[in-house]
C-alpha positions as CSV (number, residue, x, y, z in Angstrom):
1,X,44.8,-6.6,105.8
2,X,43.2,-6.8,109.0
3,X,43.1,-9.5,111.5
4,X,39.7,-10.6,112.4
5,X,39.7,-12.0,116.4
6,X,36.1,-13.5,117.1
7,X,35.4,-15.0,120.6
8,X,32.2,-17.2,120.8
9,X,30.8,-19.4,123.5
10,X,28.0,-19.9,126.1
11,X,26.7,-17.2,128.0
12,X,28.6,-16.8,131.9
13,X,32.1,-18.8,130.7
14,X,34.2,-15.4,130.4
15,X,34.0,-14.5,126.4
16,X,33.7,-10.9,127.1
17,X,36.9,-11.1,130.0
18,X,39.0,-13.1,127.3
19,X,37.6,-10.2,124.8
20,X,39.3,-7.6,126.8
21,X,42.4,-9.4,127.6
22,X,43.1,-10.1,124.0
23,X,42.9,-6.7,123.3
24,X,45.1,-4.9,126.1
25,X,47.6,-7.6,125.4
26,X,47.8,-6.7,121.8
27,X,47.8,-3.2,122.8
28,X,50.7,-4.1,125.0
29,X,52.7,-5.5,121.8
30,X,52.0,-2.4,120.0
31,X,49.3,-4.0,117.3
32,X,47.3,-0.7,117.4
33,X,45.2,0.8,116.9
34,X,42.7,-2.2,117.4
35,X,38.6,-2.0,117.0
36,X,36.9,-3.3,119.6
37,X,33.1,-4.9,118.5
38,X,30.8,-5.9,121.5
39,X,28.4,-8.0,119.4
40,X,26.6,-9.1,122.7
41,X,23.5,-7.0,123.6
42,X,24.4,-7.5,127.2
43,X,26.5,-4.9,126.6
44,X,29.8,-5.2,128.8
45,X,33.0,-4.9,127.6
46,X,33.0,-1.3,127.6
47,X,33.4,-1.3,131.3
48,X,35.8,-4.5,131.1
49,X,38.0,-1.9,128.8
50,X,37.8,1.0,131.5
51,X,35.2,3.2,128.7
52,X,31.6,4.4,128.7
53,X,29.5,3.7,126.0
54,X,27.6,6.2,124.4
55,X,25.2,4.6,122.2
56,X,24.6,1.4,121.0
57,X,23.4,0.7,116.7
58,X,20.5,-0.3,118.3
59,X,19.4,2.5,120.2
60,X,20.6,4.5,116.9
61,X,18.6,2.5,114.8
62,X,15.7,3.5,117.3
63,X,16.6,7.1,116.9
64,X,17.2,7.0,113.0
65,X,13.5,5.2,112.5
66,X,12.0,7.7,114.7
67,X,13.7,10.6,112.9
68,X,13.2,9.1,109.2
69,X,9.5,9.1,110.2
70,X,8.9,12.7,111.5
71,X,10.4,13.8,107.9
72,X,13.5,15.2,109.6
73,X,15.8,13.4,107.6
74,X,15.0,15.9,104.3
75,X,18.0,15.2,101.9
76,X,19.2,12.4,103.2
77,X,18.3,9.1,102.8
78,X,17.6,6.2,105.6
79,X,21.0,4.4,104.9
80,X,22.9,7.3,104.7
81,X,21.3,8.4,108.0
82,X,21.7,5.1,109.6
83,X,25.7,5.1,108.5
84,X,26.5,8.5,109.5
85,X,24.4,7.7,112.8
86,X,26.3,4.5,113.6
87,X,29.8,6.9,112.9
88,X,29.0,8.9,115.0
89,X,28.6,6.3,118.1
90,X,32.3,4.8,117.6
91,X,33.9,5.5,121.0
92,X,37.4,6.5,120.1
93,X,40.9,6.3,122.0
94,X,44.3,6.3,122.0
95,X,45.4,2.5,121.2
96,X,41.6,1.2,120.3
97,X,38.3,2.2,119.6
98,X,34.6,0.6,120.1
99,X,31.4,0.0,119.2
100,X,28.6,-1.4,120.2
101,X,25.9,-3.4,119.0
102,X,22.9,-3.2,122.3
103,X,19.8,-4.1,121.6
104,X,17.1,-2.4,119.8
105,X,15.1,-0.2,122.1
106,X,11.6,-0.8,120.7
107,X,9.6,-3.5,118.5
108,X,11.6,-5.0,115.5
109,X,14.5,-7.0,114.7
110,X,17.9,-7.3,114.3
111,X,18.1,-7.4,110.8
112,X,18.3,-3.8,109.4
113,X,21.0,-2.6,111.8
114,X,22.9,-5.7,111.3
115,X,22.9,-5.1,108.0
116,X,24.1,-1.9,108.4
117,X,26.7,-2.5,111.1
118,X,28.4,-5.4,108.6
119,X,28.4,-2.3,105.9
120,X,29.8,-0.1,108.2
121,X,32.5,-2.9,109.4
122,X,33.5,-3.9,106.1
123,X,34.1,0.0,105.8
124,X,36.4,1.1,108.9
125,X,37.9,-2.4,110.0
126,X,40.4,-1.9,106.6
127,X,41.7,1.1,108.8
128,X,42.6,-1.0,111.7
129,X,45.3,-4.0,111.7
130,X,43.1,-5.8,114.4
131,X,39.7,-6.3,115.1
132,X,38.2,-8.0,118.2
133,X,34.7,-9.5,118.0
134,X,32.9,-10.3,121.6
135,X,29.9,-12.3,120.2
136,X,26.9,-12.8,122.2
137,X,26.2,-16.5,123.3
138,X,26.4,-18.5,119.9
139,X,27.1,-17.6,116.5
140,X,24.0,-15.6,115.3
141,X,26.3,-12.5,114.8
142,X,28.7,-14.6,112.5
143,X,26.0,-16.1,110.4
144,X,24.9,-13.0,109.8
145,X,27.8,-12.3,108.7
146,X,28.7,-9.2,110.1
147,X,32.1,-9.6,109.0
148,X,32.9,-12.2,106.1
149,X,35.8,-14.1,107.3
150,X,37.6,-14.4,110.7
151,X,41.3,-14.8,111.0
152,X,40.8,-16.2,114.3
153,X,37.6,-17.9,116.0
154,X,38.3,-18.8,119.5
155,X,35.5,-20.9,121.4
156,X,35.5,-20.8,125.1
157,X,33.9,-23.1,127.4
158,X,34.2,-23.8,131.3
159,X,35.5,-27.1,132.0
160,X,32.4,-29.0,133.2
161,X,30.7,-31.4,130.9
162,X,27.8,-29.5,129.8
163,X,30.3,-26.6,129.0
164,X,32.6,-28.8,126.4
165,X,29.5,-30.5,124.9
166,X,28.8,-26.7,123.7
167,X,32.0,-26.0,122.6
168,X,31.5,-29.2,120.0
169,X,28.0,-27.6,119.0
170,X,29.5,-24.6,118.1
171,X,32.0,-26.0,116.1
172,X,29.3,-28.0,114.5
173,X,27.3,-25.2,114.1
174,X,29.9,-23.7,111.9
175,X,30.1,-26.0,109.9
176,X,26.9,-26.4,109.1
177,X,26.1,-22.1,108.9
178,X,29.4,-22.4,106.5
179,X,31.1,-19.5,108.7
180,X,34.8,-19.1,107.0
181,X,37.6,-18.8,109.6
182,X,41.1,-19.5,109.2
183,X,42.1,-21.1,112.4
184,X,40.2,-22.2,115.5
185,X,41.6,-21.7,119.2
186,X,39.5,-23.6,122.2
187,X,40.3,-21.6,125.7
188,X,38.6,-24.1,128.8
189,X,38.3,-20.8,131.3
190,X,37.5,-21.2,134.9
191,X,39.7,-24.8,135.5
192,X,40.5,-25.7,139.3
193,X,43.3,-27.1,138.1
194,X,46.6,-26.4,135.5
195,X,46.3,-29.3,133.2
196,X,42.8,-30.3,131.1
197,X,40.9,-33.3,132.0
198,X,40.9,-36.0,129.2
199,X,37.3,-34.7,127.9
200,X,38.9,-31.3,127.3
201,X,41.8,-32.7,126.0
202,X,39.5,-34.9,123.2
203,X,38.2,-31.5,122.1
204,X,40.8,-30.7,119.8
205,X,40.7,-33.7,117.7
206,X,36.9,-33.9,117.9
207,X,37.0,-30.2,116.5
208,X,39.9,-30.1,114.7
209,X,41.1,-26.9,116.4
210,X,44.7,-25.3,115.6
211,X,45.1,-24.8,119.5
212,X,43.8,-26.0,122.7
213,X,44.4,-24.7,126.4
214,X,43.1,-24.2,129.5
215,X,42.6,-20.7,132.3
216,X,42.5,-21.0,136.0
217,X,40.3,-19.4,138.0
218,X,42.0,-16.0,139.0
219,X,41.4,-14.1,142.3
220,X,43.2,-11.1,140.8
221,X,40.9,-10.9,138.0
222,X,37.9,-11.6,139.5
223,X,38.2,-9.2,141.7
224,X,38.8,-6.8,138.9
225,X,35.7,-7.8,137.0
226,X,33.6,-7.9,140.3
227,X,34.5,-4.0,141.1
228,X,33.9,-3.0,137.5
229,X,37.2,-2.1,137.0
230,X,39.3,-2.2,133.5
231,X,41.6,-5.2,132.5
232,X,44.4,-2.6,131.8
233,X,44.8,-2.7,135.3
234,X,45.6,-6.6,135.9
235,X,49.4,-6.8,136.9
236,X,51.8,-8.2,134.5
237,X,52.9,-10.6,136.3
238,X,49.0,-12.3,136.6
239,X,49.8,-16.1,135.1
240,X,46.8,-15.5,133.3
241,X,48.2,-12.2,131.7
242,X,51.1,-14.5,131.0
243,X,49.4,-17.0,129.4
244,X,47.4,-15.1,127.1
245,X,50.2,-12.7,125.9
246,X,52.1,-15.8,124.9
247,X,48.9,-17.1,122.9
248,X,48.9,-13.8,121.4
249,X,52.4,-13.3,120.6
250,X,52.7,-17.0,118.9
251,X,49.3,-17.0,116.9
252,X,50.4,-13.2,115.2
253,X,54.7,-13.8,115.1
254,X,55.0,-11.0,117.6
255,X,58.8,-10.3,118.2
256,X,59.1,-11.4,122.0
């Protein structure tokens, strides 16, 4: 069965650097091959992953609309167009592959190609032991339910005050949009300083999360993000490469 990784939060706290770090660290420990979602229209974590997107379901909804309406589609019906559309834009490699969801590229909404994308999910994420979901800011992509149940829904904040109070909302927010996970991990990213304030440290109780810990700011990966280059290349020896490989290890019983 595969393990579902989600990663939620506020917009500008990291989510899609945590994303990509979760996944070359499991690459690392040899849990491939690994689907990689980018849920976020901002599409990013291709480049955080060192690939090139091709097309997004959105712009492929776009194309499959415009092509179901010229009559070009004869034999085939607007699903089956859509699926084989959507197949066609997974970006494969060696260890993981990706997809992405963008944005739709003319007037209409989400709805149809999320629809479509959880379809296509429930699908291909059986041939994969791990999946890793990079939401957009908030959990509209989980209540839609674009996958059914997460193994592992991690909320990430920054450590200011504004930045826990979300984490709490999302957590609340789950509750009440009923979105089924099986364990909850709260990552404070961006800290000045190695241990959590007392607010942070409330979180977990207030949120009943399985795990709780904080990231300092990082000049080495920082520097990566800022020149658009790919986590892969973030040294092993990078305390935050440390810390998240342990996470990893200890939430999945990796042999060390």
């Amino acid at each position: 069965m595969s393990k579902i990784i989600a990663i939620t939060g506020k917009g500008g706290v990291g989510k899609t650097t945590i994303a990509s770090l979760i996944i070359t660290r499991l690459i690392v420990n040899n849990c491939r091959p690994i689907l990689a979602v980018d849920a976020d229209p901002n599409t990013c974590l291709d480049i955080a992953l060192g690939i090139n997107v091709g097309k997004t379901v959105g712009r492929i909804r776009e194309e499959a609309k415009e092509i179901a309406g010229k009559g070009l589609a004869s034999g085939i019906s607007k699903q089956q167009l859509l699926e084989l559309k959507i197949a066609e834009s997974l970006v494969e490699g060696d260890d993981f592959d990706y997809i992405a969801m963008g944005r739709p590229e003319g007037p209409g909404c989400y709805c149809y190609a999320n629809n479509v994308l959880k379809d296509v999910l429930g699908e291909i994420t059986s041939h994969y032991p791990y999946v890793v979901l990079d939401n957009e800011a908030g959990l509209e992509n989980l209540s839609r339910r674009i996958v059914q149940k997460v193994d592992l829904l991690i909320f990430v904040g920054d450590p200011s005050r504004r930045g826990l109070d979300t984490i709490v909302r999302l957590y609340e927010l789950t509750r009440d949009m009923d979105i089924k996970y099986n364990r909850s991990a709260i990552i404070v990213n961006r800290q000045q300083w190695i241990e959590l304030n007392d607010d942070a440290k409330r979180l977990q109780d207030v949120t009943q999360s399985d795990f709780l810990f904080g990231l300092q700011e990082n000049d080495e990966i920082r520097m990566v993000s800022e020149k658009g280059k790919s986590m892969f290349e973030v040294s092993e020896k990078n305390e935050i490469i440390q810390t998240i490989d342990g996470f990893i290890k200890g939430q999945f019983k990796i042999s060390q």
